[in-house]
C-alpha positions in Angstrom: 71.9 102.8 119.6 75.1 101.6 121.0 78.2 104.4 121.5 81.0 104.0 119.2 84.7 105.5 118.7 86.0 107.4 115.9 89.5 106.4 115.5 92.1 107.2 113.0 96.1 107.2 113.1 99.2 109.1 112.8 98.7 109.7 109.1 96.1 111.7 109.6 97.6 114.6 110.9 94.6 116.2 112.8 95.6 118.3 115.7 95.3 118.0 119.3 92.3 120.4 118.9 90.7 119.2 116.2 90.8 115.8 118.2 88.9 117.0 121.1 86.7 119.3 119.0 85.1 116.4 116.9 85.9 113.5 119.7 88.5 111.6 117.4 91.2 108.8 119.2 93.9 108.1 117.2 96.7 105.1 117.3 100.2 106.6 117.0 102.4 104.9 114.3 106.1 104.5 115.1 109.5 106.0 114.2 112.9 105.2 114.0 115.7 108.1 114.1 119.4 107.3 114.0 118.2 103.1 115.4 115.8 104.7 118.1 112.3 104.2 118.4 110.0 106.8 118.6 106.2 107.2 118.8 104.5 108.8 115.8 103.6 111.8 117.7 100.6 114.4 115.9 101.5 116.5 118.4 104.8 116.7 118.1 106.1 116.1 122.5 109.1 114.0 121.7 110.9 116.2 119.2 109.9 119.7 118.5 107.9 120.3 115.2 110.8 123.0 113.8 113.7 120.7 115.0 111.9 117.6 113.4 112.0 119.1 109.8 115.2 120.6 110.7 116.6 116.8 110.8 115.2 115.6 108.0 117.2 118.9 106.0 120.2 117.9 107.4 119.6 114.6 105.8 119.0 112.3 108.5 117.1 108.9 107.4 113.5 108.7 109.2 111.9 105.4 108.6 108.2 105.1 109.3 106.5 102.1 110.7 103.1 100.8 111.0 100.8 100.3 113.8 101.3 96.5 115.3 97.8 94.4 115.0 98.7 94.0 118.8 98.7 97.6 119.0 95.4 97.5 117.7 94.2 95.1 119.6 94.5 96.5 122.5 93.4 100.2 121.9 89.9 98.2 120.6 90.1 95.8 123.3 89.9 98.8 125.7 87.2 100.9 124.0 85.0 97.7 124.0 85.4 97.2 127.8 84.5 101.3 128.1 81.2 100.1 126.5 81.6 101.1 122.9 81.8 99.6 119.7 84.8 100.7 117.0 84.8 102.4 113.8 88.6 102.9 112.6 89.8 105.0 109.5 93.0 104.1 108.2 95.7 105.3 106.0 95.5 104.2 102.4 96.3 100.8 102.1 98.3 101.4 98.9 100.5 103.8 101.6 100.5 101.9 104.7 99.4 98.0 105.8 97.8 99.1 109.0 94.9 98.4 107.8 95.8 94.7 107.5 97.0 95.2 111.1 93.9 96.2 112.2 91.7 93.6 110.6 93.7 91.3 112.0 93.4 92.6 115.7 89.5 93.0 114.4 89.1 89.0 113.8 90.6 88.3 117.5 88.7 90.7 119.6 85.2 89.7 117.6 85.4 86.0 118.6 85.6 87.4 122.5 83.6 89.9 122.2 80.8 88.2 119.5 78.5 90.8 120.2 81.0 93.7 119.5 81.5 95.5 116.2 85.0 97.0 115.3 84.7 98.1 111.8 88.0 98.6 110.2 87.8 100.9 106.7 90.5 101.8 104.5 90.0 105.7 104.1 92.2 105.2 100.3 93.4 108.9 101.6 96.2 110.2 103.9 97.3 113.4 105.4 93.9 115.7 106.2 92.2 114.0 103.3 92.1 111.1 105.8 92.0 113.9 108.8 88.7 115.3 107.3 87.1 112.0 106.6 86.9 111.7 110.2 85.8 115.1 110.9 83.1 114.2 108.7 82.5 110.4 110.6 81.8 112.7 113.7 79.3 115.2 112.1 77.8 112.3 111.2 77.8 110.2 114.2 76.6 113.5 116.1 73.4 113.5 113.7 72.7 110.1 114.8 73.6 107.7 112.2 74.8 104.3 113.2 78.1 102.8 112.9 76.9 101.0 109.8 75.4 103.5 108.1 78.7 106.1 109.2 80.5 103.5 107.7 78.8 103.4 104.3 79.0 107.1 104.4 82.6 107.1 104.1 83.1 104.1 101.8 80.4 105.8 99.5 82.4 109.3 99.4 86.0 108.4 100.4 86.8 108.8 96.7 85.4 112.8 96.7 88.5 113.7 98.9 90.8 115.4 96.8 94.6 116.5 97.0 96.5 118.6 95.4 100.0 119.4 96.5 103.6 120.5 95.6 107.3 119.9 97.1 110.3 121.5 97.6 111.9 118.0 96.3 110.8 114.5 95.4 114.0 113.0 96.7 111.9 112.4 100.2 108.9 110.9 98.4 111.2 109.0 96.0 113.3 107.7 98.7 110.0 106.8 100.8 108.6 104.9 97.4 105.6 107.0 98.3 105.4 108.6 94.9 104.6 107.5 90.7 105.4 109.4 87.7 106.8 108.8 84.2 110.1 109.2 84.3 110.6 112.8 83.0 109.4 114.2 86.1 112.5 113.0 88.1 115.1 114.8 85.4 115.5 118.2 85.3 113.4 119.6 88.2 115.7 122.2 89.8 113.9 124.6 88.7 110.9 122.7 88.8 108.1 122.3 91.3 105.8 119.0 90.4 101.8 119.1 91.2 101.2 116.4 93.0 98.0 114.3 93.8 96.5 111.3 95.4 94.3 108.5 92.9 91.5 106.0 93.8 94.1 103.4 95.9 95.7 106.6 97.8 98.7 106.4 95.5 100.9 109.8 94.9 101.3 110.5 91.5 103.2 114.0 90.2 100.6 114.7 86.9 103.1 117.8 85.6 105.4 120.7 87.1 105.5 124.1 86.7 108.4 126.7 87.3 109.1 128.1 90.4 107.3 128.2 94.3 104.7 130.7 93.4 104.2 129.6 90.4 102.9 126.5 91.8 100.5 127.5 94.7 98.9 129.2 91.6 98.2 125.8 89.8 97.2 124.4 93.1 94.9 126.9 93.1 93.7 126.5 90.0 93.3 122.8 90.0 91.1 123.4 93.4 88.8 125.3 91.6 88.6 122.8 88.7 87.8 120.0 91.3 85.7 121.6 93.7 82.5 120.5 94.8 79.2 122.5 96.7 79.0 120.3 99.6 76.9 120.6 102.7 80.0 118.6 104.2 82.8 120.6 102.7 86.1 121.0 104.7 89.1 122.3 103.5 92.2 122.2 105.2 95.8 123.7 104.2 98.3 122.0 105.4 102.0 122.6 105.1 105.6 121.1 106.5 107.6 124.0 108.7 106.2 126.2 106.2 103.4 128.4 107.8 104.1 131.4 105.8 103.6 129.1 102.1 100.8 128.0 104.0 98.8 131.1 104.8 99.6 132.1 101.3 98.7 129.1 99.5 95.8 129.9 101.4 95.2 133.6 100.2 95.7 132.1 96.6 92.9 129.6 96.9 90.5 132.6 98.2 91.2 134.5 95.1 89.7 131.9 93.2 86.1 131.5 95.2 85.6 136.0 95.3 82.1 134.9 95.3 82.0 132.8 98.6 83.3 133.0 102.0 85.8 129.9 102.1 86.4 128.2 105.8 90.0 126.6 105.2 91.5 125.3 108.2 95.6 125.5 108.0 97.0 122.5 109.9 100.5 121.1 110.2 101.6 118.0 108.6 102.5 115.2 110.9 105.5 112.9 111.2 104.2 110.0 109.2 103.6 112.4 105.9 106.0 115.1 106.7 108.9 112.5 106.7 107.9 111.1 102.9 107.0 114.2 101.7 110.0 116.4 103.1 110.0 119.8 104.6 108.6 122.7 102.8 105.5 120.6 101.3 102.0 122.7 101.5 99.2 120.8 99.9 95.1 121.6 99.9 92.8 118.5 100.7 89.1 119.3 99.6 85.8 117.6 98.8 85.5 117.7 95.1 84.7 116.0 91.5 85.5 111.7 92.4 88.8 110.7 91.9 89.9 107.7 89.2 91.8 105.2 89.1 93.4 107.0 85.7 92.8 110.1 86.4 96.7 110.5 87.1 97.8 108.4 84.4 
């Protein structure tokens, strides 16, 4: 069986060692900060993780942007002269249109290389619910299956990913367009934290608030062990923006609710992509659980 790449992007905010640990590439997206152009760095080189989130509190305007189909093209291009074929997870498509980028830079390279395969799939997930899709892709590729049958995997299960997640504001997410709720939810949330999870396109939607920081790690919590799922592949991964300390206790929350099982949650920092939309101070648990639907938001 032919070797083949796992590789993701910037949205899926999976460290530098979780990278290496389950062999993962990733294509960096881009930023733009006061008209200059920036790489989408996961690891955070250019600009300091803390000094990052410190710009985006002082109200400086990141925009985001997605990765090029030439970009694409020649990040496959290279992998396929290395000897390997290509298996890409993308951003939800609902989020981002790098998956349309990457189809197109697919079409190219598979009329030179006919007897290539680049498979391009829309993960309908962001942050680590796309980061431990591909964590997944590489246990899986590491028991042997194919790139067709990895493939299905993930198309077959995508839609188990769950997220549930809060924000010190939704002026980031509004501003980004990255978020959808009835109306109420954007009047009267001072004292207000919304709940915040992702449907079967990837789309954001804010289902109902609660009052106060703590009081909504307690409703994540609560909502994670509503939707949780037994799974031999279970990952769980806290993830937070500049806010270790909500983080680790977010994640002492969560193990209060599972006193009968040892839980292995991962807490990982959000990357520039998803930190810039959702704003600093966002913590958020991304799970296997119960399927997601298309109205389960509504």
């Amino acid at each position: 069986m032919k070797k083949y790449i796992i590789v993701t992007d910037s949205c899926s905010d999976l460290s530098q060692d979780l990278r290496e640990k389950y062999d993962i590439e990733y294509v960096p997206m881009h930023l733009s900060i006061d008209e200059k152009e920036y790489v989408a760095d996961i690891d955070f080189k250019e600009i300091p993780y803390h000094d990052f989130f410190e710009l985006l509190r002082n109200g400086t305007r990141i925009i985001t942007a997605q990765v090029t189909a030439h970009e694409f093209e020649a990040r496959f291009e290279e992998y396929i002269q290395n000897g390997y074929d290509v298996l890409y997870l993308s951003c939800a498509g609902a989020l981002s249109a790098s998956i349309k980028a990457s189809r197109v830079a697919k079409d190219h390279l598979l009329d030179k290389y006919p007897d290539s395969k680049i498979i391009c799939i829309d993960s309908l997930n962001s942050c680590f619910g796309l980061g431990i899709l591909c964590m997944v892709a590489s246990e899986k590729r590491a028991e042997g299956l194919s790139i067709e049958e990895n493939a299905k995997w993930i198309e077959e299960n995508r839609l188990t990913v769950n997220q549930e997640c809060t924000v010190e504001s939704l002026t980031y997410l509004k501003r980004a367009g990255r978020v959808s709720a009835a109306k109420a939810f954007f009047g009267g949330l001072l004292n207000k934290k919304p709940i915040i999870i992702s449907d079967a396109v990837g789309q954001n939607f804010a289902i109902e608030t609660v009052k106060g920081r703590r009081a909504s790690m307690e409703r994540i919590a609560d909502r994670m062990k509503e939707e949780y799922v037994e799974v031999p592949h279970q990952k769980i991964v806290v993830c937070h923006a500049d806010d270790e300390a909500a983080a680790n206790e977010l994640k002492s929350i969560i193990e209060s609710r599972f006193p009968e099982k040892k839980l292995d949650i991962y807490v990982g920092r959000i990357g520039p992509i998803i930190g810039s939309s959702a704003g600093p101070g966002t913590i958020a648990v991304l799970f296997f659980g119960k399927e997601v639907t298309a109205n389960k938001a509504e």
